[in-house]
C-alpha positions in Angstrom: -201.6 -353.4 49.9 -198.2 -352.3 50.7 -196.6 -348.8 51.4 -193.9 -347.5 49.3 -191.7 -344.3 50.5 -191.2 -341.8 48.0 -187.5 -339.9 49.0 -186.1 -336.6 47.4 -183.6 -338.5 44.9 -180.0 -337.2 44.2 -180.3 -334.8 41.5 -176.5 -334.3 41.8 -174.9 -330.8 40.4 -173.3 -330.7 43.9 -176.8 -329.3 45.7 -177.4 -331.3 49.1 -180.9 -329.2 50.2 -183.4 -328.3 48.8 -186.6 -326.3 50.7 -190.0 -327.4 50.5 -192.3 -324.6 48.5 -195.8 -326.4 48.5 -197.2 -330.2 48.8 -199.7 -330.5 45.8 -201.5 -333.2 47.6 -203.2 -333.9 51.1 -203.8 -336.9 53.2 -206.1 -339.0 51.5 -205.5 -337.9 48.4 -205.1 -340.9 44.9 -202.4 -340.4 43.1 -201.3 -341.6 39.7 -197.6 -342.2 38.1 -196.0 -339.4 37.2 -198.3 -336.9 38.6 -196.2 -333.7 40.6 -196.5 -334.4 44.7 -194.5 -331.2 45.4 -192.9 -328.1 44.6 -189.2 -327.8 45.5 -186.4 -325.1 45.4 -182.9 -326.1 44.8 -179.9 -324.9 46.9 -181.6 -323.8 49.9 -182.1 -325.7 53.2 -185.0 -326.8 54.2 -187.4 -326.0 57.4 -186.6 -329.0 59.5 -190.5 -329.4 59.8 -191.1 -330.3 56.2 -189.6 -333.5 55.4 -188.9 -334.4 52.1 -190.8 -337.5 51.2 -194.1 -338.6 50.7 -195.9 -342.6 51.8 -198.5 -343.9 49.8 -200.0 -346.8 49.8 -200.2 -349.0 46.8 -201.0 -352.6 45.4 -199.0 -355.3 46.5 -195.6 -354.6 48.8 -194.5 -351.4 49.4 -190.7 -350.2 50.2 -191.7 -349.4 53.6 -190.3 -351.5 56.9 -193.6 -350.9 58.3 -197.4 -350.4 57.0 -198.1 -346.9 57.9 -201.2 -346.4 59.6 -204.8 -346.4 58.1 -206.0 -342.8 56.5 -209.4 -342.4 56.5 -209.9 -340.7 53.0 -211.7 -336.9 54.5 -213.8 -334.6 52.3 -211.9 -332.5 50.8 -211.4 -328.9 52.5 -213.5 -325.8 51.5 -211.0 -323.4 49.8 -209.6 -320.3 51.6 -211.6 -317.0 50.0 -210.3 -314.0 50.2 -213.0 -313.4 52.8 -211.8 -316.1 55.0 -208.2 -314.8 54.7 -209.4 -310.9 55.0 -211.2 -312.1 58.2 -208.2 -314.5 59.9 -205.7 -311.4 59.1 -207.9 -308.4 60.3 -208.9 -310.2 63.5 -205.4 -311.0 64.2 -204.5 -307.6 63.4 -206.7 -306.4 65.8 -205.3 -303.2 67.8 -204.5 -305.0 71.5 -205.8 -304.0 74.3 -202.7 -302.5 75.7 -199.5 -301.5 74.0 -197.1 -304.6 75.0 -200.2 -307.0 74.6 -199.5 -310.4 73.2 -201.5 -311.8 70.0 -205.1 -312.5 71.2 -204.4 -316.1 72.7 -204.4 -317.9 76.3 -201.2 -318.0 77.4 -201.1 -321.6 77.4 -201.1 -321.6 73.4 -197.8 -319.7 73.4 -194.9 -321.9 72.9 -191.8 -321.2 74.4 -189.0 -320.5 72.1 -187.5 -324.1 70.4 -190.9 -325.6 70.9 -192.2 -326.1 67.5 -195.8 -326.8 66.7 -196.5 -330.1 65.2 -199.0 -330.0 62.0 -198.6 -331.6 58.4 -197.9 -329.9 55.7 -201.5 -329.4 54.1 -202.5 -327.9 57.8 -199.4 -325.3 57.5 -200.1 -324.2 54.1 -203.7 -323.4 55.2 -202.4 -321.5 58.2 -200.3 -319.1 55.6 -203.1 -318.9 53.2 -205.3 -317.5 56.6 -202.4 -315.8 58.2 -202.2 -317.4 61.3 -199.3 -318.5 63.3 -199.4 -321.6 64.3 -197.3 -321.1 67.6 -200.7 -319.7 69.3 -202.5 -322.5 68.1 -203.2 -325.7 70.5 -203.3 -329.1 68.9 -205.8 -331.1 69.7 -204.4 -334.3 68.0 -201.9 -336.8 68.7 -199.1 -335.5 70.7 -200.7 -332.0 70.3 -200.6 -332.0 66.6 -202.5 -329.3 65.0 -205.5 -329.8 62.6 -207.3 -328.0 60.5 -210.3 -328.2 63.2 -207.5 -326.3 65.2 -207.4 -323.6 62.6 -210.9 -322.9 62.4 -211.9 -322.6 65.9 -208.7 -320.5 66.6 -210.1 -318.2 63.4 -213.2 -318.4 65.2 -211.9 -317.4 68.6 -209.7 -314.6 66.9 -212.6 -313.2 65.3 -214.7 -313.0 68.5 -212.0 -311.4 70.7 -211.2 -308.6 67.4 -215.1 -308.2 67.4 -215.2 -307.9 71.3 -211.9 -305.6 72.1 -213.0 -302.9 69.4 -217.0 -302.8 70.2 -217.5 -299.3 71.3 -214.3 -298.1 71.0 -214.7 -295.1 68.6 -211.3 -294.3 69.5 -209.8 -297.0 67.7 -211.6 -296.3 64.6 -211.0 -292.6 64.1 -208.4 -290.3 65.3 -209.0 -287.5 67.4 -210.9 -284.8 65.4 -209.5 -285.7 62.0 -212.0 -288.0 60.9 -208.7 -290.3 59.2 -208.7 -294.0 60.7 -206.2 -295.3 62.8 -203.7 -298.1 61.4 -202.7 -300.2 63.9 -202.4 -304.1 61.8 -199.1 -305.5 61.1 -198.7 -308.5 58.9 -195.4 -311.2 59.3 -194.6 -312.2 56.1 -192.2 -315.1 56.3 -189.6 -314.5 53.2 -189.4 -318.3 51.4 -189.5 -319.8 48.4 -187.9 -317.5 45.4 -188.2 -314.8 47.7 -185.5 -315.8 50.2 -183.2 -317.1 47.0 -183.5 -314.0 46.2 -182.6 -312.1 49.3 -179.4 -314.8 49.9 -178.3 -313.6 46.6 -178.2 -310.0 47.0 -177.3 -310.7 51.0 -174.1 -312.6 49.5 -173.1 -310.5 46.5 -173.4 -306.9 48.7 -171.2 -308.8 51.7 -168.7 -309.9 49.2 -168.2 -307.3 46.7 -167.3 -303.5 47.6 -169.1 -302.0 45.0 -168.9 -298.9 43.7 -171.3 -297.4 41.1 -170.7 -294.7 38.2 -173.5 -292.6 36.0 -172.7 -291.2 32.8 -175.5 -289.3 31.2 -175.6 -290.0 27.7 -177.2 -288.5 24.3 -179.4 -290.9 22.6 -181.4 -289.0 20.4 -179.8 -290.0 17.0 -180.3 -293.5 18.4 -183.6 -293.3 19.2 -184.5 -291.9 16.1 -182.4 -294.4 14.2 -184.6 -297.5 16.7 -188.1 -295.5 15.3 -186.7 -295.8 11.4 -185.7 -299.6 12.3 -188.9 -300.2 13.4 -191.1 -298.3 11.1 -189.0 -300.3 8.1 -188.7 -304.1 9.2 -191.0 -304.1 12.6 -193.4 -306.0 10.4 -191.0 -308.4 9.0 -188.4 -308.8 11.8 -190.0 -307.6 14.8 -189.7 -304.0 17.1 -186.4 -302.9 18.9 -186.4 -301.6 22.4 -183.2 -300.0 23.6 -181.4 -302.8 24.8 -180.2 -304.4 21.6 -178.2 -301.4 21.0 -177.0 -301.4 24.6 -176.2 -305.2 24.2 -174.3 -304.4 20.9 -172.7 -301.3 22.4 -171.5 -303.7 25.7 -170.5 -306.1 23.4 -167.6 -303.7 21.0 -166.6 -302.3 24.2 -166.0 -305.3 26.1 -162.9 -305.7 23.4 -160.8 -303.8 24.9 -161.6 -304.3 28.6 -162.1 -308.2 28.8 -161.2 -307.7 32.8 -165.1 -306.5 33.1 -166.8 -309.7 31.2 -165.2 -312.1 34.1 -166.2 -313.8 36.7 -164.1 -313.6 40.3 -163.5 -316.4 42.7 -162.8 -314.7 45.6 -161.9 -317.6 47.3 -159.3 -319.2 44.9 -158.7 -315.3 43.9 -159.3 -316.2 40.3 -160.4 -313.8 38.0 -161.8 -315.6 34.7 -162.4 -313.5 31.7 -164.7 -314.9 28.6 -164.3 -314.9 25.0 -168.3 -315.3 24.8 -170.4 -312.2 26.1 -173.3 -313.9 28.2 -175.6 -310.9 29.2 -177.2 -311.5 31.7 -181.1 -309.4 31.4 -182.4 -309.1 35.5 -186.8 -309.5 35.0 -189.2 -308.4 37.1 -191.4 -311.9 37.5 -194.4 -312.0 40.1 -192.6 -314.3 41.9 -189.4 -312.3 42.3 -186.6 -310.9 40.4 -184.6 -313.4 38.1 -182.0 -313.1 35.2 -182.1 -315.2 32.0 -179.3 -315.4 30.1 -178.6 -313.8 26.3 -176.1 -316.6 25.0 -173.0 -315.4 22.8 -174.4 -311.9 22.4 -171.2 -311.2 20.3 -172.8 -313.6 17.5 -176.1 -312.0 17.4 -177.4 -309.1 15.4 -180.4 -306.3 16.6 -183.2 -308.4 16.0 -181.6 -312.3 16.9 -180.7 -310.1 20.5 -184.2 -308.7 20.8 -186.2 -312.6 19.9 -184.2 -313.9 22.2 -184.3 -311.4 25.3 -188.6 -311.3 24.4 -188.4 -315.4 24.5 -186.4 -315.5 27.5 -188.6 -313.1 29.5 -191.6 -314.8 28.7 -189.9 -318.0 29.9 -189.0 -316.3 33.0 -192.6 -314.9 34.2 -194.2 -318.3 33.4 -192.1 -320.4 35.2 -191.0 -322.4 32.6 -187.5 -320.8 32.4 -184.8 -323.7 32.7 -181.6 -323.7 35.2 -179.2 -323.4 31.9 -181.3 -320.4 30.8 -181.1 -318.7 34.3 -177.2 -319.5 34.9 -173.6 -318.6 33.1 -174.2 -315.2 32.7 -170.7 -313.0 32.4 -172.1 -309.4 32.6 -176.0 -308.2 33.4 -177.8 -305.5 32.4 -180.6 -303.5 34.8 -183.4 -301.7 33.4 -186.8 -300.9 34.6 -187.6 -299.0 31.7 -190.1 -296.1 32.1 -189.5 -296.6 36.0 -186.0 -296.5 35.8 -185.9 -292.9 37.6 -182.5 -290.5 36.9 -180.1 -292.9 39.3 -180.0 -296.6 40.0 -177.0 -298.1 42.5 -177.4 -302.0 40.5 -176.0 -304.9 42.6 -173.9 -307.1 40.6 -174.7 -310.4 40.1 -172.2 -312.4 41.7 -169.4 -313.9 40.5 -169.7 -311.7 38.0 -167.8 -308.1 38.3 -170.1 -305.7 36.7 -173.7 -304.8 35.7 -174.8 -302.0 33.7 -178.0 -300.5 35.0 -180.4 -298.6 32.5 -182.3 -295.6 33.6 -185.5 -294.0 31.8 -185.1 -291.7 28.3 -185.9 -287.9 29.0 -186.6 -285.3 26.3 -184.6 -282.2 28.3 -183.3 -278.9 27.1 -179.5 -279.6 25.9 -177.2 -276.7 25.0 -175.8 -277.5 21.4 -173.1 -275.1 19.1 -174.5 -272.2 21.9 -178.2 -272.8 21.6 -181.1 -274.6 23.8 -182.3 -277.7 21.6 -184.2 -280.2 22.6 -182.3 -283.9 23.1 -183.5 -287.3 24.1 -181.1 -288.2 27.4 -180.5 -291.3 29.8 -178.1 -292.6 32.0 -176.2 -295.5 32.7 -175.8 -296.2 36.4 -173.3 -298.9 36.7 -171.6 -300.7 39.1 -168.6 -302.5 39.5 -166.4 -305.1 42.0 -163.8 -302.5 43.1 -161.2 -305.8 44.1 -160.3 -306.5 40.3 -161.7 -303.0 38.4 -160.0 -299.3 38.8 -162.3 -297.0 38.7 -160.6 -295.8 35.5 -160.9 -298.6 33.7 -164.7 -298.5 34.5 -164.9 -295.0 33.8 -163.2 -295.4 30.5 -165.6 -298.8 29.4 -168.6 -296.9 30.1 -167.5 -293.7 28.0 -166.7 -296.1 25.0 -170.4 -297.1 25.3 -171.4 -293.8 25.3 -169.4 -293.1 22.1 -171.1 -296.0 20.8 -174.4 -295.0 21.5 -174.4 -291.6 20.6 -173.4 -292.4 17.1 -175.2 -295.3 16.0 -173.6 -295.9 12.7 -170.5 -297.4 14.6 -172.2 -300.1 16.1 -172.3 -301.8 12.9 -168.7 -300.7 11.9 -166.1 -303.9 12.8 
């Protein structure tokens, strides 16, 4: 028996870190070629905690210097239920005894700052799953490493001193006369995975780009009507339009005449690279996050080839299975929350890019018309722009040629 080291290899594109989302193993654990040992995210450094690599042991000589020691293959753990977790996070929640008290913990638990606690990875995923911090937490193991013993007596403890510091102790439970209970729990939620990507992104594109953001309110009820006839006619056959193939054709005419606002800006070469090809970019709500597929060479594609394609690439994107080419290259973005999308949106732009075009919701509203009150379907456009390589004119004037385009319908299909 031998023990073979498994490293993160060089998956080149110039990425040098990578952060460790979840080990799908644990110590002890058979494992078979070609069978996932952990989930990674590209681009963003790792917690110097995690490291990236795996030992296992294996038939005949490993790639190891030295046999690691002997694992005694455990039972495997019972699963966190949400009853567990409710019980970890309400006990730790627990209103203190005192304003300024620390978490419920000897003092002796609580590391000073730069001290990290020492536990493997399987012991700090539990710890999320039951909300507990594993600075309070004393390690019973080697060199004070923390195992999953520690976790469930310091649950145990936790739950004792909550039980303990609110027995008889009305006062905590109810406010003074109103009969409404007290909230006193906080929660840390530590912002990694997609989640931080996500934040570094809009942290990076709001500190680069002075953005400024113009809404045109714009008429869309021959459009929408037109959408209803569409998809009354060919629905069947071809599949039902939403909004945003029009937009995408309307974005796409437009874009002729001001190619300055399909570019991308390297603001530190100061380059500003206009494209030929319109990539829309089409931002998705995904339970993990927000994320932004690509439409490819929406200038070649009619209604219903736009509409297959954004439906395809959503569904990629909420399962997961979207791939880095469909998620990258995008040369303008569209925004839209659809029914949510309220009367004004300020849309950050996806950097490099230099503008994004948020959609807000339809409204039937009371329009004057030739002198009379008639009833019109309305939305805005909220959209924003990098204010270092667009005038507001020029932004002002791209929008109102979408408008134009929109509000008579028959033009979108006139070259």
């Amino acid at each position: 028996m031998g023990i073979h080291v498994i490293k993160m290899p060089d998956i080149g594109e110039g990425i040098a870190e990578v952060e460790l989302v979840a080990w799908n193993i644990d110590v002890g654990d058979s494992v078979v070629e070609d069978q996932p040992l952990a989930t990674l995210l590209l681009r963003i450094a790792r917690d110097a905690d995690l490291g990236i690599a795996a030992r296992i042991e294996v038939e005949g000589a490993g790639n190891a210097d030295a046999p690691a020691p002997a694992v005694a293959k455990t039972a495997p753990l019972p699963p966190v239920t949400p009853a567990a977790r409710a019980a970890a996070r309400t006990a730790m929640t627990a209103p203190p005894a005192t304003k300024h008290a620390a978490p419920a913990a000897s003092e002796s638990t609580v590391r000073p700052p730069g001290d990290k606690p020492i536990a493997s990875p399987a012991v700090r995923r539990r710890a999320w799953d039951l909300g507990i911090e594993l600075r309070y937490v004393s390690g019973s193991g080697t060199a004070g490493r923390i195992t999953h013993e520690d976790l469930d007596a310091y649950a145990a403890q936790q739950v004792a001193l909550g039980h303990a510091a609110n027995a008889g102790s009305p006062a905590r439970a109810y406010a003074s006369g109103t009969g409404y209970a007290e909230g006193h729990d906080e929660e840390a939620v530590p912002v990694i995975g997609l989640r931080r990507k996500i934040a570094q992104k809009m942290q990076e594109s709001k500190r680069r780009i002075p953005h400024f953001t113009y809404v045109e309110e714009i008429d869309v009820t021959e459009l929408d009507a037109s959408r209803t006839r569409l998809n009354d006619t060919r629905g069947a056959q071809r599949g039902r339009l939403s909004i945003l193939p029009f937009l995408m054709r309307a974005m796409v005419l437009a874009l002729r005449d001001f190619p300055q606002i399909n570019a991308r800006y390297d603001d530190e070469a100061a380059v500003l690279t206009r494209y030929g090809a319109v990539h829309i970019g089409i931002a998705t709500q995904t339970e993990g996050g927000l994320m932004v597929p690509v439409v490819r060479h929406a200038e070649a594609r009619d209604l219903w080839s736009s509409a297959a394609e954004i439906a395809r690439l959503a569904e990629a994107a909420r399962s997961g299975r979207a791939t880095r080419e469909e998620l990258s290259g995008s040369t303008i973005t569209i925004s839209s929350l659809g029914a949510l999308g309220g009367v004004v949106s300020t849309p950050v732009i996806n950097h490099p890019e230099v503008a994004i075009v948020g959609v807000n919701r339809m409204v039937l509203r009371p329009m004057m018309r030739g002198g009379t009150v008639v009833a019109r379907q309305m939305m805005n456009l909220s959209s924003s722009f990098d204010h270092r390589v667009i005038d507001g004119l020029h932004a002002a004037e791209f929008i109102q040629a979408v408008r134009k385009l929109l509000e008579c319908p028959a033009t979108l299909f006139v070259e």
